[in-house]
N, C-alpha and C positions, 0 to 999 in steps of 0.2 A: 632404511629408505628415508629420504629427506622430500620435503616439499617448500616451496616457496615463490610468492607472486612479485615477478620482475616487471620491467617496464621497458619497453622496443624503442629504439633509438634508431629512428632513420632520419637519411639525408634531406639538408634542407630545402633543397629545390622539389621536393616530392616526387623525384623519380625512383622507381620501385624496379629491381635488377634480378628480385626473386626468381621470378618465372613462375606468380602465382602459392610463393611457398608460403608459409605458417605465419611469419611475421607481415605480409603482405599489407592486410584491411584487420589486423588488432594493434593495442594500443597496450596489453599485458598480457601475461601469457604466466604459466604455471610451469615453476622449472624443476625439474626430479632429477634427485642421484640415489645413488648407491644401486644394487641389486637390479640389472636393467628388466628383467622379469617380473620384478615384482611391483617395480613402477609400471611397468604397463596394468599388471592387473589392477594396482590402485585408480591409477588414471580411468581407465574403463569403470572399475566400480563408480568413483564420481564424476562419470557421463563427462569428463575433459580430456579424453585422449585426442580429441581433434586438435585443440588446445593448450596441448603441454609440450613442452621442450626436454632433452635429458641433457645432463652436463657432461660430457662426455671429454677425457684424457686419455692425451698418448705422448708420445715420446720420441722428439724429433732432436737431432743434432745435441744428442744429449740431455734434454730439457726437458720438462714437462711442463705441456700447453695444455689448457683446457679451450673447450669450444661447446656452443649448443647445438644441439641438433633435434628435430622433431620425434617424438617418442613413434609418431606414427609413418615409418619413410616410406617416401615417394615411389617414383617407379626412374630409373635411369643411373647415370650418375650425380653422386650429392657433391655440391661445392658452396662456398660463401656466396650470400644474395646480396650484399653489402649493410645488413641491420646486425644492430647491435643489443644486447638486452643487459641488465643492469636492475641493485636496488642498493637503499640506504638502510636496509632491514641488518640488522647486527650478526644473523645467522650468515649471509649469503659468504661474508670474510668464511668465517669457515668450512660451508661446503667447497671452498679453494682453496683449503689449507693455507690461508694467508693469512697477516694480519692486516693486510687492507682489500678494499675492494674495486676492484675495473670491472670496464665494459669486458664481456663475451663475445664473440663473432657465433653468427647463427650460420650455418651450414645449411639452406633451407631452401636452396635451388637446385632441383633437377631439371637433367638435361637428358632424353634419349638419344642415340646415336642419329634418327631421324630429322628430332630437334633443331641439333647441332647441324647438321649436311644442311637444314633450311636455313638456321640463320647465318650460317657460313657464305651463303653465295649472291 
């Protein structure tokens, strides 16, 4: 299990797309991999699971994408809220297996089925 303090990357007009998700109203957030279980009990031990992100990969069109998403999820379905999180810390290259480092897309909007039907119409 890895830990590490990023820094939230929103848009410059300051419209916020969340729908109230994690990267909303912070300006750094605490981002954990490895063992999703065991990140959460660490998170909870120091009182930042409201506050912490996981790195989370899959595997699409071949590829493997990383993306954050909150250690503690919402209720509905989860989608990009358009922020992005990042650091110039030397470790974050290799929690991505890379040898350089980008931004993340934060997965940190929920939408309930209810939600959706209101902002649909």
């Amino acid at each position: 299990m890895e830990r590490i303090l990023v820094t939230v990357y929103k848009p410059a007009d300051g419209r916020d797309c969340t729908n109230g998700g994690i990267t909303c109203n912070r300006m750094t957030l605490m981002l954990y991999s490895g063992n999703k279980e065991e990140c959460i009990a660490e998170a909870t031990k120091r009182n930042e699971l409201h506050e912490a992100l996981y790195l989370n990969k899959r595997i699409l069109w071949d590829e493997q994408h990383y993306f954050a998403e909150p250690l503690k999820k919402g209720e509905g379905v989860q989608m990009f809220g358009g922020n992005y999180v990042g650091t110039s810390d030397g470790r974050y290259a290799a929690m991505l297996g890379s040898r350089t480092s980008y931004l993340l897309p934060v997965h940190d909007r929920y939408e309930t089925q209810e939600e959706y039907d209101a902002m649909c119409r």
